[in-house]
C-alpha positions in Angstrom: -27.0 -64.1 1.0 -28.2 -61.3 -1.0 -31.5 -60.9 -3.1 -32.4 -57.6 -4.9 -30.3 -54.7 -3.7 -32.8 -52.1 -1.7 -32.6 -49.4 -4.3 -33.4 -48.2 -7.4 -31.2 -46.2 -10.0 -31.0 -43.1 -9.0 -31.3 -44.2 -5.1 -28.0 -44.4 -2.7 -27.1 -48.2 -2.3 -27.2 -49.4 1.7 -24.7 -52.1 2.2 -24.6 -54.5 5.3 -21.1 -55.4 5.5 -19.3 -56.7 8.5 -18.0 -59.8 10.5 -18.4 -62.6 8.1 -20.6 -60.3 5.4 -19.1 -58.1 2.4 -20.7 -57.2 -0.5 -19.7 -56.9 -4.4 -19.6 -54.4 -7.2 -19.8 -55.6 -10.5 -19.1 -53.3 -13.8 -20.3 -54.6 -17.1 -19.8 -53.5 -20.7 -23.8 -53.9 -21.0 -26.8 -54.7 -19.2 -28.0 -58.3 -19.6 -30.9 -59.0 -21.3 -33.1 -60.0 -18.0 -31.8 -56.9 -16.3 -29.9 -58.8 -13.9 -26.3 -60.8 -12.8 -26.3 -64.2 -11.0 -23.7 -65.3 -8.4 -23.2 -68.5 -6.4 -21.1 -69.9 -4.1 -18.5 -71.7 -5.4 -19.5 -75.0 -6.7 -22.5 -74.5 -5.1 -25.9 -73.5 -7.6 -28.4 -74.6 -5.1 -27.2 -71.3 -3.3 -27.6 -69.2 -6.5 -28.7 -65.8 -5.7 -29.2 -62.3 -8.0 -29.1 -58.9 -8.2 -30.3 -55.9 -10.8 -27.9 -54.2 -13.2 -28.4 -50.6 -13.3 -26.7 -48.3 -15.2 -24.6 -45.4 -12.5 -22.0 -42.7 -13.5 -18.8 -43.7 -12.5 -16.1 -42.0 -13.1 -18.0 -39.3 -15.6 -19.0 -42.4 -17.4 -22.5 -44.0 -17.6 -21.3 -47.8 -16.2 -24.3 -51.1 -16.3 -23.6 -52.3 -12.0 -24.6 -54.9 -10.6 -24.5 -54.8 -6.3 -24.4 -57.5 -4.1 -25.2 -55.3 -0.6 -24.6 -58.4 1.6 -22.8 -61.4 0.7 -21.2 -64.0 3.3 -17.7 -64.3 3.4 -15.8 -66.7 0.5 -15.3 -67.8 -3.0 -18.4 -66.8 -5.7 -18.9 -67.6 -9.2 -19.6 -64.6 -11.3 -22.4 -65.7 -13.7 -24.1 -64.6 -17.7 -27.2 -65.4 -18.9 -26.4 -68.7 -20.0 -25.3 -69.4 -16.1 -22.1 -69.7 -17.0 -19.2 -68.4 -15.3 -17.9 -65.0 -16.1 -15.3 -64.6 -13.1 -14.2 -66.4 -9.7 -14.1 -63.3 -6.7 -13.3 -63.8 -3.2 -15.4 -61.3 -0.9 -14.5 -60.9 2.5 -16.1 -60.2 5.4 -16.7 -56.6 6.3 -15.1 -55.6 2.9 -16.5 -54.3 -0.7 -14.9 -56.6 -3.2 -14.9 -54.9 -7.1 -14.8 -57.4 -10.3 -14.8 -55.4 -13.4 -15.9 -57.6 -16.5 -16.0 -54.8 -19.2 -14.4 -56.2 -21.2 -15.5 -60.2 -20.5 -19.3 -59.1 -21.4 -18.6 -56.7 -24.4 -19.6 -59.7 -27.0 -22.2 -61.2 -24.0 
């Protein structure tokens, strides 16, 4: 599972994808108050794990992401503040999975 990715915001992101890991990118509308997002297996919050949001240009825009650099393979829970669930995401092993919640945390 994933902690905190290895960088800061203006570093390059290493990912450790392969076999049975993947990782996740996450676009918000904002960055939570606490500064990070929360995911979990599904069904599973004994396994919860986080990650920083940090505001990156994508697409000539300035974008709050969150990355999960290494992330088993399977079904996660996307999760606010409140821990409740934002999105469901599959991530597969030696893959990138992207979940864009824009618009599901604008009023969050």
């Amino acid at each position: 599972m994933s902690g905190h990715a290895g960088h800061g915001a203006g570093d390059w992101p290493v990912l450790d994808v392969g076999g049975e890991v993947g990782a996740l990118v996450v676009r918000l509308a904002a960055v939570p108050a606490g500064g990070e997002l929360e995911a979990q297996p599904a069904g599973d919050p004994s396994r919860r794990f986080h990650t920083g949001v940090h505001v990156r240009e994508v697409g000539g825009r300035s974008v709050p992401v969150a990355l999960f650099p290494a992330v088993s393979a399977g079904m996660y829970e996307v999760l606010d503040d409140q821990l409740a669930t934002l999105a469901v995401v599959e991530v597969g092993g030696g893959r990138v999975a992207e979940l864009d919640l824009t618009a599901a945390t604008q009023n969050g």
